[in-house]
C-alpha positions in Angstrom: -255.9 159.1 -36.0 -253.4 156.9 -35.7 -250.1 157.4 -33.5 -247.2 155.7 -34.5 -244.1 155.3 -32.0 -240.6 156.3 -33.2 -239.0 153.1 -32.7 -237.5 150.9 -34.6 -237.3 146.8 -33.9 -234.0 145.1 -33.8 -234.5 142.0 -36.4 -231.9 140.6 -34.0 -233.7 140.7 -30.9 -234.8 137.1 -29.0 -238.7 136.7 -28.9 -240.0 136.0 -25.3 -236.4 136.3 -23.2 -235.7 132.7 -23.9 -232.6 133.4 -26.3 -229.0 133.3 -25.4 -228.9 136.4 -24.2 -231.8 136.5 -22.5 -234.1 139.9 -23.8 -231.4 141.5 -25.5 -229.9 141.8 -29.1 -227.9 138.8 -30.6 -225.1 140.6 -32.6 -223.5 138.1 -35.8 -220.2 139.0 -36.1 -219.0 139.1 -39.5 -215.6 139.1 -40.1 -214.3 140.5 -44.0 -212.0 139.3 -46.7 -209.2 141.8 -47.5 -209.4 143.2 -51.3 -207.3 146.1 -51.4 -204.8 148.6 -49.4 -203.9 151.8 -49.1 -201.4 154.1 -47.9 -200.6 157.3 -47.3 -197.8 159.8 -45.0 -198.6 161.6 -42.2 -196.8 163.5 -39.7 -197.8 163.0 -35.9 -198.3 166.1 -33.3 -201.7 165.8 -31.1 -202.6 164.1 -34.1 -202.5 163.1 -37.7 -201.4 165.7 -40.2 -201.0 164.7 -44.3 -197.7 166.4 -44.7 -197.1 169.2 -47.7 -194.3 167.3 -50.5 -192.2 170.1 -50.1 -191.5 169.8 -47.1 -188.8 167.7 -44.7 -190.2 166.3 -41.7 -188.3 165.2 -38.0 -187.8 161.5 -38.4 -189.6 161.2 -34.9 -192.9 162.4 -36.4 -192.9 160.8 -39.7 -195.1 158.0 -40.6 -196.1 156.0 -43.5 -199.2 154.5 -42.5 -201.5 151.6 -44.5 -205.1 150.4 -44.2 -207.6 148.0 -45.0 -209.4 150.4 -47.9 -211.6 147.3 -49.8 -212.8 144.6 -48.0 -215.9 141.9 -48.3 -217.7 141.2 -46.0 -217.8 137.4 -44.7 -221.5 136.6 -43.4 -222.3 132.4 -43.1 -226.0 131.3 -44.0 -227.7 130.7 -40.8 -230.5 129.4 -42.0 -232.5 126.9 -39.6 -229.7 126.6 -37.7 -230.6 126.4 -33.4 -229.6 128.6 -30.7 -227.4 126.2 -29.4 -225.1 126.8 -32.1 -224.6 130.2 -30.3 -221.7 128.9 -28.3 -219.4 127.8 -31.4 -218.9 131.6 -31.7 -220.7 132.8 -34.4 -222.8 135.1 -32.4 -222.4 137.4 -29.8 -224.6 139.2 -26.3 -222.4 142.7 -27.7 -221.4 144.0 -30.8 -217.8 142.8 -31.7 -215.1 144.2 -33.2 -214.2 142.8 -37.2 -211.0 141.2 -38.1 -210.0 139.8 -41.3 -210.1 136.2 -42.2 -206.4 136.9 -43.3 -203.3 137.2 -41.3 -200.0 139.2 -41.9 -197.8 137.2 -43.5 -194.6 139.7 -44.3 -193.7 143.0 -44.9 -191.2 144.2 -47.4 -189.8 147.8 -48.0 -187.2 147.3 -50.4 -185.0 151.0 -51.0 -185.2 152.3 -54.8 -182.9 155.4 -54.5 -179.3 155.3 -53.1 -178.8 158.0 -50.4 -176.5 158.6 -47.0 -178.4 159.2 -44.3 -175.8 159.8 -42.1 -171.9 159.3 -41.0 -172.4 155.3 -40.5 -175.5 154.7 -42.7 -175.8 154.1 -46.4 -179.0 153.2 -48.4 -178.1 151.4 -51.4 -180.7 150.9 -54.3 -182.5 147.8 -53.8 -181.5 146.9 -50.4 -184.0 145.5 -48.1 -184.4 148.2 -45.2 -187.1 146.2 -43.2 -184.3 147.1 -40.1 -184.5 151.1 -40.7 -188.3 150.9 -39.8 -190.3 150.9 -36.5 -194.2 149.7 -36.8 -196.4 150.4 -34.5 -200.7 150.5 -33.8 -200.8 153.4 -31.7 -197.5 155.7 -31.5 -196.9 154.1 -28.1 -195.9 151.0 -28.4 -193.5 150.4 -30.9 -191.7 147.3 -32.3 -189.5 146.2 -34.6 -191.0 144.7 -38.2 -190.3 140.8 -37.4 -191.2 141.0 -33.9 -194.9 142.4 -35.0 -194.9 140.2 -38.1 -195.1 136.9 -35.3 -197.8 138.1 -33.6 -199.5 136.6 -36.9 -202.2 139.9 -37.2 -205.7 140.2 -38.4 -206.9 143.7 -39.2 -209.5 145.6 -38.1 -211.8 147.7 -40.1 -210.2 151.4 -39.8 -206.9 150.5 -38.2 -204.0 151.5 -39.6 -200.4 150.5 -39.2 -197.9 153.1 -39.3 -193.8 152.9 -40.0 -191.7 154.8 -39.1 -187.9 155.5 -40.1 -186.0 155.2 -37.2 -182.5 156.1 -38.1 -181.8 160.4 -37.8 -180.5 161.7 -40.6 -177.4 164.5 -40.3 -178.9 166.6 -43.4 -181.8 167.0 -45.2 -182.7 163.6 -47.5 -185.7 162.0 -49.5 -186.0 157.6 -49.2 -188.0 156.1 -51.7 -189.0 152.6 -51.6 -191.3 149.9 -52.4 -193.8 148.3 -49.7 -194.9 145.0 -50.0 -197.7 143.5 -47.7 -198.1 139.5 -47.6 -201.2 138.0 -45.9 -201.1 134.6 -45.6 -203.7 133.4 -48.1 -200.3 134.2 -50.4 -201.8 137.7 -51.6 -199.1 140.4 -52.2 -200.1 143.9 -52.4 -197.4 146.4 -53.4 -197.0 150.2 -53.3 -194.4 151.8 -55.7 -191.9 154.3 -55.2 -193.0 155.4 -51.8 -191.3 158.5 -50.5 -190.4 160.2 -47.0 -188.9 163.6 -46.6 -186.9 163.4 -43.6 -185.3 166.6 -41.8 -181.6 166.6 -40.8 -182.6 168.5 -37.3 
C-alpha cells in the first residue's frame, strides 16, 4: 500500500539551494489595479462598530471610512526570464505586502445640506468642507486631508481610511455630503449624499 505524505510543494520553491534565496520560497509580488470603492460609517470604541441611523454619535468616535472593495490583480509574464532579474524587484525572499499601481490624487467632500454646527460654524450647501475633516490609518495618528494627500498613497488590500469630523457640535445635527476620491491615473470615484449623525454632547 502506498503512503502518501501530507505535504504540499511550493511551485515557488528554488530547485537545488542555488536560487536567490537560497532553499526557500521566492514570493512574486503582485501589486493590483484599483476598480472600485466603498464606504461605510462606523463608530470607534475597542473597536469598529456600524452605527444604528437613528442614532447621533460623539464627533470623537465618528468615522466615515473607505476601502479598496474591487481590484485586479497586476501579475507580469515571467516567462524565461533569469534569476538575475530577481534584484530589479519583482520578486521577493518574504511574502510582501500589495499596494496599488495608483496613487491618491485628491479628496473632495463637498456639503449638500446647510446646517449650524455650532456658535462660529456654518455649513452652507455646496461648500467644500475638506477643512472640517481629520484622516487617519489607524485612529492614532491623525492628519489633516492635504497634509496626507502629499504623502502621494498607494493602498493596500484591506486598509481603510477613515475621516473624521472634527469640529463639536453644540446640539444634535445630521451633515450630508458628497465624497470624491482622485487617484492619479485621473479616475474619480464618488459617493452620494453621505451622512453622519453627530451628538451635541
Amino acid at each position: 500500500m502506498a503512503l502518501f505524505m501530507g505535504i504540499i510543494p511550493i511551485s515557488s520553491c528554488v530547485d537545488q539551494c542555488n536560487g536567490p534565496c537560497g532553499c526557500y520560497p521566492v514570493y512574486e509580488n503582485q501589486d493590483f489595479s484599483i476598480t472600485t470603492f466603498s464606504s461605510e460609517t462606523l463608530f470607534r470604541a475597542d473597536r469598529n462598530f456600524i452605527v444604528d441611523p437613528n442614532r447621533y454619535y460623539f464627533h470623537q468616535t465618528l468615522y466615515k471610512a473607505f476601502w479598496v472593495s474591487g481590484l485586479r490583480e497586476l501579475t507580469e509574464n515571467k516567462t524565461n526570464q533569469s534569476p538575475s532579474l530577481f534584484s530589479q524587484g519583482a520578486f521577493a525572499c518574504s511574502p510582501a505586502s500589495s499596494f496599488s499601481v495608483e496613487s491618491l490624487k485628491s479628496i473632495r467632500l463637498i456639503n449638500k445640506k446647510s446646517v449650524r454646527v455650532n456658535e462660529s460654524e456654518i455649513l452652507q450647501d455646496g461648500d467644500v468642507i475638506n477643512d472640517k475633516f481629520i484622516i487617519t490609518l489607524n485612529f492614532q495618528m491623525e492628519r489633516k486631508i492635504e497634509e496626507f494627500l502629499k504623502t502621494n498613497h498607494r493602498f493596500q488590500k484591506n486598509e481603510r481610511l477613515y475621516l473624521k469630523f472634527s469640529s463639536k457640535p453644540d446640539s444634535n445635527i445630521e451633515i450630508m455630503f458628497d465624497i470624491e476620491i482622485e487617484v492619479d491615473n485621473g479616475t474619480v470615484y464618488f459617493f452620494n449624499n453621505e451622512t453622519m449623525k453627530i451628538n451635541g454632547g
